[in-house]
Structures are given as C-alpha cells and as structure tokens.
N, C-alpha and C positions, 0 to 999 in steps of 0.2 A: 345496197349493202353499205350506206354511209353511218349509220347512226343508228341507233333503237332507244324507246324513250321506257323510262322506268317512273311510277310516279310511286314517290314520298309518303312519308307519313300523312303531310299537310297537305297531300294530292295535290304536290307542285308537279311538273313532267321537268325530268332531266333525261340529257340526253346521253346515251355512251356513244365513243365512236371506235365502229368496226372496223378491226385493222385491216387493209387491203392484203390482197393476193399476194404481191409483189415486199411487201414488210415479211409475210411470212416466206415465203420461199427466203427470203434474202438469211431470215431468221436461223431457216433450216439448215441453210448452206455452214454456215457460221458454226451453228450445234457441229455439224459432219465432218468440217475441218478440226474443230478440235476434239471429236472422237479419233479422229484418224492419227492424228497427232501423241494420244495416249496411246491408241495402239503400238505407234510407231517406238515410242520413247519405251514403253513397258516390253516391249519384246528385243529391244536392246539393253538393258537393264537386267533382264532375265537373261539372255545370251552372255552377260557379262560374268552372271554367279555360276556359270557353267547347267543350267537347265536345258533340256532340250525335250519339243511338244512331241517329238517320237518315241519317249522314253515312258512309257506307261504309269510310272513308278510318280513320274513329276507332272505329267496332265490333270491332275488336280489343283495345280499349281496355277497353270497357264487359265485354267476355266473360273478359280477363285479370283488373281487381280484383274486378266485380260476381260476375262467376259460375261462376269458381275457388272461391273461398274460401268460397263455397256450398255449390255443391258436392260438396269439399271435405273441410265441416266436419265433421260424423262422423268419417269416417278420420282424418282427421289429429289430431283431439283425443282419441278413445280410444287409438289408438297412441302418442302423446307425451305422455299425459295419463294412463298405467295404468289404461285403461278408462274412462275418465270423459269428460263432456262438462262446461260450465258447467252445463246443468239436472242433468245425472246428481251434480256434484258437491255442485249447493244443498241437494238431495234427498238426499244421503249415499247414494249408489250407484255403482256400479262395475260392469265387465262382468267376469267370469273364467272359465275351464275349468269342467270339472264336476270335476275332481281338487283344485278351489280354485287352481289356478294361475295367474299371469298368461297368458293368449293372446299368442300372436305374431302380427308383420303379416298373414300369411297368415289366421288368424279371424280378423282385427279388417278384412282384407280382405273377406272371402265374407259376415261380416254386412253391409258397407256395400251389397256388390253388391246384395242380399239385401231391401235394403228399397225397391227398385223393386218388386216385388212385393207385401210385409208391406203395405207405408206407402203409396208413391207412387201405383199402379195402385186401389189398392183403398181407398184413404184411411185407413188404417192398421187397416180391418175384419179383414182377415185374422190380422195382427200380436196382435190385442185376442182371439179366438178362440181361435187357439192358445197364448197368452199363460194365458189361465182355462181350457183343456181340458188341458193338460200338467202332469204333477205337478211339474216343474221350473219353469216358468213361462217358457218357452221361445217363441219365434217362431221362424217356419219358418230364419229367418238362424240364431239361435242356437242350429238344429236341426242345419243343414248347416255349422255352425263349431265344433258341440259347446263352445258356450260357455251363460251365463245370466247374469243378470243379479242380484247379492244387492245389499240395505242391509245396512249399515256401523253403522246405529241399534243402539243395546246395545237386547236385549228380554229380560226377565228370563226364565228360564226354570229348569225344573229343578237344572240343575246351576249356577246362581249360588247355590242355597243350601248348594251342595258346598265351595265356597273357601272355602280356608282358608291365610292365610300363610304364605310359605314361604321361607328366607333362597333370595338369589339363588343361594348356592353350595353350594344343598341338594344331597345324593346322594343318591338312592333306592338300595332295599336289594332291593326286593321287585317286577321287573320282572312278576312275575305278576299282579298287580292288574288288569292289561289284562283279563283273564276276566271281569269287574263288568264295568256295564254305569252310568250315572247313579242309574236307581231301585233296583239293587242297594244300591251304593254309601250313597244317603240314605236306606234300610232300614238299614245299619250304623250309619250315625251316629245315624239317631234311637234307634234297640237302646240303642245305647254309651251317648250321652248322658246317657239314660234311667235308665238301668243304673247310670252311677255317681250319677247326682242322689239315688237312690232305696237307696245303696250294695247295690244287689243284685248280690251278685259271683257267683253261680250262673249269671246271665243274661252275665257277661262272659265269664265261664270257656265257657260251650255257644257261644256268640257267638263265638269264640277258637277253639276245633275245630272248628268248622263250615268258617271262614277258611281253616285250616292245611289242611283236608281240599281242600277246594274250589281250594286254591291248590299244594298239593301239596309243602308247606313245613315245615319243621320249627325253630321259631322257639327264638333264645337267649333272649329277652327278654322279662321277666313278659308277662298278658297284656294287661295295659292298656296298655305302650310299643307290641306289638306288632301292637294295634288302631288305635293312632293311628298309626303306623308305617304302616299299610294307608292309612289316610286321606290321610294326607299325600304318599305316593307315586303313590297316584291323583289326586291335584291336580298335581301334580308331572308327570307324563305328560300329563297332561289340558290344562296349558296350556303346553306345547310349542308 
C-alpha cells in the first residue's frame, strides 16, 4: 500500500504515494474536533439569541446551521477544496482518481454517500479493513468512486536520486528513453559516472551500444553527449 504507478502520455510510470492508515485516522480526528467545536460554538451562539431545540417553532433553525454544515462537511470541502478537508489538508492529503486525476462531483458524491456505511454504521471498522487489505489503500467509498486517497509528503525514493537539472526550455531529442524504467535508468548513471571518474572509456563506449541498441537509435553525438543526452531526457519525461 506504498505507492501505485500511473503511466503518462509518453508511457513514462510515475508513481503516487498512498497515504498510510495512520495519516488518515490522524486526518479524521482533526476533521472531528473541528466539527465538534462548530457544534459546540453554534449552539452557544444559538442559546445566546434566545433559541431553544425544544421549541418546535425554531428546530428549523438548529437543523439549517447545526446539521447542514455537518453534514455536509465532507462534500462540500473535498469538492471545493481539490479533495481535501481541513484534516486531509493538515496532513498533506488529498483525494484523486486512480489515473491521478482530480474526481468530479459525482466521486466526491458516492464517496460521501459512502461513508454511512465505511464510517458511520460500523464506526469507521469497515473503512480501516479495506483501507490495510487493498493495495491502493482504498474504502469501500473509494472503491465505488474509483478514487484513493495519496500524500502530497516528498518521500525519497529511487528516482530522487535520478534528477538532475534541466533548463526550463529543454527539448529532448530521444523520446525513447521511455523503454528504462528508474532502476535501469540509475544502473546508467552509476555505469556512466563511474566510468568517467575511473576514465574508462571501454565501459562508456559498451555502455553507449548497449543504449543505441536497446533504444533503437543511431546517435550523431560522441558517446558521452549521448549518454547524458539519455539521462537528461529521461528526467525530462519523467517530470512532466
């Protein structure tokens, strides 16, 4: 339940990372204090204009600010809020498609419906199950909305050790790079690296047809442009 890979136009794989268990409950809590807290503030606020919820006449009252905006609060904050609640945002989380997309009202609907059942019926038992049995990290809502839920937290991973600068107004040369994969990829560079620290140009030149073969390319440019030329264009793709 760490991550799920989505691949690009250019049939790059990027990766999302799914937010753990422990991010959401924390997230939940956070949402439930400050429901509790409107509640609290709005029925002292109401108690102050002389309302009262036993008065037939003003339980219209109590149901439009109190238990609206309760409610509510879900939908209307993930929808106007690009997935987010206030806990979901403390917590750097966000809900999207499984394509990485934003969701439309319509999932950001069927999850809300969705958690009378996860959350409300079951005390969020059901929600926490399917949550840690799903490799996407999904509840039955963001099962039936095809949505999940990632953080937004940088987490180091393989390919942070791939970046490498690139002018904003780079053109790549060599759309086939897409063939590598991250661990291909930092097998080239450690090769390259290596290779020239050590000037063994044997190892750049096999390292260079290897490339050409695998990429299907027949490169102008000695092979050390044309090694970094791979690298750079795969960075290039890669953070698209």
């Amino acid at each position: 339940m760490d991550n799920f890979q989505i691949e690009t136009a250019q049939n790059v794989s990027i990766y999302q990372n799914v937010s753990g268990i422990g991010e959401r409950i924390v997230a939940f809590i956070i949402d439930g204090i400050i429901l509790i807290a409107y509640w609290i503030v709005s029925l002292l606020l109401l108690a102050k204009f002389g309302l009262e919820s036993q008065n037939f006449r003003d339980i219209w009252v109590f149901y439009l600010i109190i238990g609206l905006p309760v409610f509510l609060y879900y939908l209307l904050f993930e929808t106007f809020w690009n997935g987010k609640t206030p806990g979901k945002a403390a917590m750097k989380l966000k809900v999207v498609k499984l394509d990485g997309s934003k969701p439309g009202f319509g999932s950001f609907f069927v999850r809300w419906i969705m958690r009378i059942v996860d959350i409300s019926i079951t005390s969020g038992g059901i929600a926490v199950v399917s949550i840690l049995m799903t490799e996407r990290g999904q509840r039955l809502g963001d099962m039936a909305a095809g949505t999940t839920v990632i953080t937004e937290r940088k987490r180091v991973r393989l390919s942070d050790s791939l970046m490498i600068d690139i002018p904003d107004d780079y053109k790549p040369l060599y759309p086939q790079v897409t063939v590598f994969n991250d661990k291909d990829v930092q097998l080239i560079k450690t090769l390259f690296v290596d290779a020239r620290k050590n000037a063994n140009h044997n190892v750049i030149v096999k390292l260079a047809e290897k490339l050409q073969a695998k990429m299907g390319v027949t490169p102008e440019e000695t092979n050390i442009d044309f090694i970094e030329r791979v690298l750079a264009d795969y960075n290039y793709y890669t953070q698209q």
